[in-house]
Each structure stands twice: as C-alpha cells, then as structure tokens.
C-alpha positions as CSV (number, residue, x, y, z in Angstrom):
1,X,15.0,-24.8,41.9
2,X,17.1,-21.5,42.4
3,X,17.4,-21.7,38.5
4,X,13.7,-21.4,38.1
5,X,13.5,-18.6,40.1
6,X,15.9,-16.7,39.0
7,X,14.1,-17.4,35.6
8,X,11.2,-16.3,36.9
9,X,12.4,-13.3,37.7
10,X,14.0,-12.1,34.6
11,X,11.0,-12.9,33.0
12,X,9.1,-11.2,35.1
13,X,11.2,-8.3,34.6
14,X,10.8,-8.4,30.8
15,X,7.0,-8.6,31.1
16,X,7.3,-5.6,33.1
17,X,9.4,-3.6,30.9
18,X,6.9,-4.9,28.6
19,X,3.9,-3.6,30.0
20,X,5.5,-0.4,30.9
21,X,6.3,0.0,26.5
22,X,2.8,-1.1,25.8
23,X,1.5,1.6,28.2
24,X,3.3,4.2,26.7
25,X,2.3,3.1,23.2
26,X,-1.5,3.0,23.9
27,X,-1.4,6.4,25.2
28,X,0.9,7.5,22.5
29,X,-2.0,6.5,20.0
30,X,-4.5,8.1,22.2
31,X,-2.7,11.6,22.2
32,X,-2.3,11.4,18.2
33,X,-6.1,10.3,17.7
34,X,-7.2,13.3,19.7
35,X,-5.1,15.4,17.7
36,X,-6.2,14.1,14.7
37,X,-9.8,14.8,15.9
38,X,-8.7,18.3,16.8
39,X,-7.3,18.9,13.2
40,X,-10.4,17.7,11.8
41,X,-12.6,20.2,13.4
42,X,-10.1,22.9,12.7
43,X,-9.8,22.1,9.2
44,X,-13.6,22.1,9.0
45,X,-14.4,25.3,10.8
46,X,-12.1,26.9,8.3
47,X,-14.3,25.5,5.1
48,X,-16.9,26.9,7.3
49,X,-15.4,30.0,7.5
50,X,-14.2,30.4,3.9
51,X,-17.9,29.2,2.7
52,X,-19.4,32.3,5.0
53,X,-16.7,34.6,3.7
54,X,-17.3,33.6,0.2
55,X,-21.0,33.9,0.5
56,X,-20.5,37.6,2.0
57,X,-18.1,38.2,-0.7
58,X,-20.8,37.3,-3.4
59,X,-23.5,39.3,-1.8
60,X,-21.8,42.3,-1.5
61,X,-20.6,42.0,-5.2
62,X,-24.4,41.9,-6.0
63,X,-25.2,45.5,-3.5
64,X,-22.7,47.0,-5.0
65,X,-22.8,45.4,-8.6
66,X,-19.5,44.9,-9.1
67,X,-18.6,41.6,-11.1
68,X,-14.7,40.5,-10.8
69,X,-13.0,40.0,-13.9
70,X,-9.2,38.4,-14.5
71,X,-6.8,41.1,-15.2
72,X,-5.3,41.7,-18.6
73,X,-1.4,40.7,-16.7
74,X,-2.7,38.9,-14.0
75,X,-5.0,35.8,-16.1
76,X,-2.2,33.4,-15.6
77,X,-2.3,34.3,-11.7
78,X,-5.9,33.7,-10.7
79,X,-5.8,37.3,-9.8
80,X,-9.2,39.3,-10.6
81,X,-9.6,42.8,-11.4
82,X,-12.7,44.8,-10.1
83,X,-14.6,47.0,-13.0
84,X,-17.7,48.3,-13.7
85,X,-18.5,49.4,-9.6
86,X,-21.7,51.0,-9.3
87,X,-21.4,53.6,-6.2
88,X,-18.2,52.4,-5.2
C-alpha cells in the first residue's frame, strides 16, 4: 500500500515536471510564430518600400531625362553611370 503511494507520488511528480516542460515549449513556439509574423511584415514593408523608391527613382529619371547607363569600369559591378542629364 505505502509502495503505491509512494509510486504515486513520483509519478505525479514527473507529470508535473512534465507539464511544467510542455508549458514552456508551447509558449516557446508561440513567441517564435509571432516573431516569424513580425519578420514577415517587416520584410514586406521593405519590398513596399524599395517598389515606391524604385518607382520615384524611374519617374524622376523621366523629368529630368536622364537614362542610367553601366559604366565603362564599373559593368562587371552593377554600378550605373548617369549621362545625357537634361537640366541637371
């Protein structure tokens, strides 16, 4: 009988401890899936941003007629050159 509950106990214990690791995991996985969601809508007001920049950027090539061209050294680079500016 005193075995039993002495058992009982120590497993009652171990659900406990249990519990208390299954707790911390759930909200473990909640914290990361709101920072995931966070991320997300950072990451895509920043493709917003570089869309609207971009857009700007084209329109203000077309006021002021300038067309970007790669530079004779800088090709490889991805770097452009501005020629042939209006009023600028």
């Amino acid at each position: 009988m005193k075995d039993s509950l002495l058992e009982d106990w120590a497993m009652t214990g171990e659900i406990t401890e249990e519990m208390k690791t299954e707790e911390r995991i759930k909200k473990i996985e909640s914290r990361l899936n709101l920072a995931q969601t966070k991320l997300a809508r950072l990451i895509a007001g920043i493709k917003s941003i570089q869309h609207q920049l971009l857009q700007r950027l084209e329109r203000l090539e077309e006021l002021t007629s300038c067309r970007p061209t790669p530079g004779p050294s800088d090709a490889d680079a991805g770097e452009l050159d501005v020629v042939n500016c209006g009023s600028v």
